[in-house]
N, C-alpha and C positions, 0 to 999 in steps of 0.2 A: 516360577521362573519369569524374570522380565521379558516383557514387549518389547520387540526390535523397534516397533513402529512408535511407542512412546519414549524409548530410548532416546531415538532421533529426534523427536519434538525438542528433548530436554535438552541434549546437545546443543541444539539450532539455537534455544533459550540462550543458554551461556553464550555462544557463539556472538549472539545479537548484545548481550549488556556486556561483557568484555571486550567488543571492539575499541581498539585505541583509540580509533579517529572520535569518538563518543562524547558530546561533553553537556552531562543531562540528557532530553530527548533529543537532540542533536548530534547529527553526524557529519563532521567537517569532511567532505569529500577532496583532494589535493587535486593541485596543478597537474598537470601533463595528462590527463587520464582523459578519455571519453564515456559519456554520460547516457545510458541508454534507461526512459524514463516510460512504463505503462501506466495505463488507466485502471479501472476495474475491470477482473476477469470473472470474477463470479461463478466459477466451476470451468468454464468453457476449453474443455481439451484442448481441440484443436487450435486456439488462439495461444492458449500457453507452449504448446506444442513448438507452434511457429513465432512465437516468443524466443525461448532456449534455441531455436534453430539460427537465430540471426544474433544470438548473445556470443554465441561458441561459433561464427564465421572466425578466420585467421584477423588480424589486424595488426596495425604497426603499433599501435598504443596503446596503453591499458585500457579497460573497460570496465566500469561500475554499470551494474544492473538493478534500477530501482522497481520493486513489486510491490505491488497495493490490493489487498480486500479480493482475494485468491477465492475466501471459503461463500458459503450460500447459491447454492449452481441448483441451474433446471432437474428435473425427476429424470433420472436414467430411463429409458423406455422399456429394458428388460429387467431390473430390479425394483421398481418403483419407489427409489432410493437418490436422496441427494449423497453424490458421490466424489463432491469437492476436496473431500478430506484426503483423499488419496491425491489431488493434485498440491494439495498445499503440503504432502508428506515430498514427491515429489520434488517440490521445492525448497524443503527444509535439508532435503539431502543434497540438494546443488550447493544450498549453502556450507556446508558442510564439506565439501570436495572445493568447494571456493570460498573460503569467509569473506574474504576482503573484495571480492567481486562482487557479492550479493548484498541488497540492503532491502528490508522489508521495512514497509511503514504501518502503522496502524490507521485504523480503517473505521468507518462508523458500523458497519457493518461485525468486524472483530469485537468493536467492544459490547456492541448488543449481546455477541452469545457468554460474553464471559461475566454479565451483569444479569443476564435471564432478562433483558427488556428487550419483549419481543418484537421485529420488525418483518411488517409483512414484504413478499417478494413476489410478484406473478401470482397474486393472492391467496398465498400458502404463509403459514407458519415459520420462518426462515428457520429462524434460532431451534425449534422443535424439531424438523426435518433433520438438519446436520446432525445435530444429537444422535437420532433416530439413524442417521449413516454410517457414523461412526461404532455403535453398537454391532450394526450389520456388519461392517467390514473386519472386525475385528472380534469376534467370541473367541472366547470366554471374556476376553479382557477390554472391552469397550470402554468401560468405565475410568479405566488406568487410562487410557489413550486418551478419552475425552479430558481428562486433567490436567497430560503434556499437554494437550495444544493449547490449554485456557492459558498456560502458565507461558509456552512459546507466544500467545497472543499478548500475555502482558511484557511479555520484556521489549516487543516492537519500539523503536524509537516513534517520535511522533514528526521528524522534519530531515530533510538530508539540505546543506546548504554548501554552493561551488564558491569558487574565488572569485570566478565572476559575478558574482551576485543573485543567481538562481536559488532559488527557496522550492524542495519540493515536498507540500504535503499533501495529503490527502484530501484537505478542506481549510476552512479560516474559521475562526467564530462567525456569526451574523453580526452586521454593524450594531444592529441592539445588545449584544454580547460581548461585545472587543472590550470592553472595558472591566467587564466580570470578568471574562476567561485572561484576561492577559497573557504577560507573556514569561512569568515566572514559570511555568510548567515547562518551557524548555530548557532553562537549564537547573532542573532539581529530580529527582528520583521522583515515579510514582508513587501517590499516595491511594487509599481503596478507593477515597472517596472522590477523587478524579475522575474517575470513571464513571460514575453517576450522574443522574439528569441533572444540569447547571453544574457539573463540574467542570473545570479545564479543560479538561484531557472532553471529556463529551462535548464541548463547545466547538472545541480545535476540530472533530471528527464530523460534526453535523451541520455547521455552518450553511446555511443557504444565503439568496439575496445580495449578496455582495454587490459591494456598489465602488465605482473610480475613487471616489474621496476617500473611503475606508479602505481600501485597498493604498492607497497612496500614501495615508496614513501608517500604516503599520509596515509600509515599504522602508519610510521613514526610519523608524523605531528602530526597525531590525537592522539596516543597512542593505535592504535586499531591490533587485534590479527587476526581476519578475518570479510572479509566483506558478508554478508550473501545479496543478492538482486534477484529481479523481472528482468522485463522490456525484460528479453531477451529470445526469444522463443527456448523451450531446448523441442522434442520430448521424451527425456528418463524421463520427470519430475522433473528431478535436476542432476545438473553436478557441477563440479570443472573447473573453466575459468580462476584458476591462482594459484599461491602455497597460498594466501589469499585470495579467492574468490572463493563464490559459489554462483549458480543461479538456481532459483526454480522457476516452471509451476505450477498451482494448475486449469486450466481451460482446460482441456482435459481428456483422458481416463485414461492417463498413470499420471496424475496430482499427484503430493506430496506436502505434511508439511513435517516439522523437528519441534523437541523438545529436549530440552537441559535447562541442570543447568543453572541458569546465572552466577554463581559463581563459575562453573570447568571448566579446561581448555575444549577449543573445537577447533580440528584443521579437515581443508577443507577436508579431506579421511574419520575420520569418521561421520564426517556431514551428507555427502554424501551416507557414509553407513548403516548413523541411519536412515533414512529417513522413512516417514509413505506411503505407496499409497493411496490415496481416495479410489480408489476401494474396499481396503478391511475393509472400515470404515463401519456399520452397522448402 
């Protein structure tokens, strides 16, 4: 008998590579809508919690909800189990009661577990643990489940970009990299071997160092006004890392979102200054 819970991984799949707005890893988000954009959550409940709490407030205009790098969460204290999986099912089911509302991006962290290149986390085994979660949470059929979500991880796009000129990914290549990883991988299907160390798709997701002039560069390129990303651990919740780039935490105390028009201008200060705290989300 099939898994409800892998069911819905596989749904979430199709859901994520036949959306229209789609074009390669790229997801044109449209005019009139409001843009609500997290950092990494990394298992953390109560953040995602209060996440969907201010995604589903009433509002006069539409709302796109960008989510990044959900799976690799702290050890549950009463099962001694990373129990991320269940939030990131969670979230596969929101998409699913919203397609067009929800947009997941891939993550460096995503692609470690679906490559088996392990990355450590609070110096644990990340990619072993979940594994290790997913079995727990679901017997008999663990192993079904662990498959949906490889296959829900691979279909993530890798960028969502406004009309305003917003770029939101999860990371950039390293300026040593921008020109290996380019920028064919957003608009072409994946391939296996993107995913792999110096591939595209792992450049785009692990990028560090970023610097004003590569950043400016590839602003360039793309046509993009700022680049809004994860991946980089910021204590204050969200920072400015270039005169076009900002980076946002959403998996800690001091964790933020940002929301913004897609269709007004938006530059890295007030981003930075609009910013929401979880904490005071209700």
């Amino acid at each position: 008998m099939p898994n409800a819970a892998a069911d819905i991984f596989r749904q979430a799949a199709h859901a994520n590579v036949e959306d229209p707005r789609r074009r390669g890893n790229v997801v044109e988000l449209e005019a009139g809508c409001d843009i609500i954009v997290t950092g990494d959550v990394h298992g953390n409940r109560q953040a995602f919690g209060r996440i969907v709490a201010y995604f589903e407030r009433p509002s006069a205009r539409p709302r796109r909800l960008v989510l990044q790098e959900l799976i690799h969460g702290p050890v549950d204290e009463t099962t001694g189990q990373d129990r991320s999986v269940e939030l990131l099912l969670r979230a596969a089911r929101l998409k699913l009661s919203r397609p067009a509302d929800v947009i997941f991006l891939l993550g460096n962290h995503d692609l470690a577990q679906v490559t088996g290149r392990e990355v450590a986390r609070n110096g644990a085994e990340s990619c072993k643990a979940f594994a290790e979660g997913v079995r727990f949470a679901f017997p008999p059929d663990g192993e079904a489940v662990l498959a949906a979500v490889e296959g829900f991880i691979r279909s993530m796009p890798l960028a969502a970009k406004c009309p305003n000129g917003v770029w939101i990914t999860h990371s950039l290549p390293s300026p040593q990299q921008t020109g290996a990883a380019g920028t064919e991988i957003l608009t072409r299907p994946y391939r296996y071997e993107d995913f792999l160390r110096g591939g595209p798709a792992y450049e785009w997701t692990w990028g560090r160092a970023h610097t004003d002039e590569q950043i400016d560069a590839l602003a360039a390129q793309l046509g993009a006004e700022l680049f809004v990303l994860g991946h980089r651990p910021t204590q204050a919740g969200i920072e400015a890392i270039a005169r076009r780039a900002i980076t946002i935490a959403s998996d800690h105390s001091r964790g933020c979102l940002i929301e913004f028009a897609s269709d007004l201008p938006l530059d890295a200060q007030t981003a930075v200054m609009s910013a929401t705290p979880l904490a005071t989300i209700q």
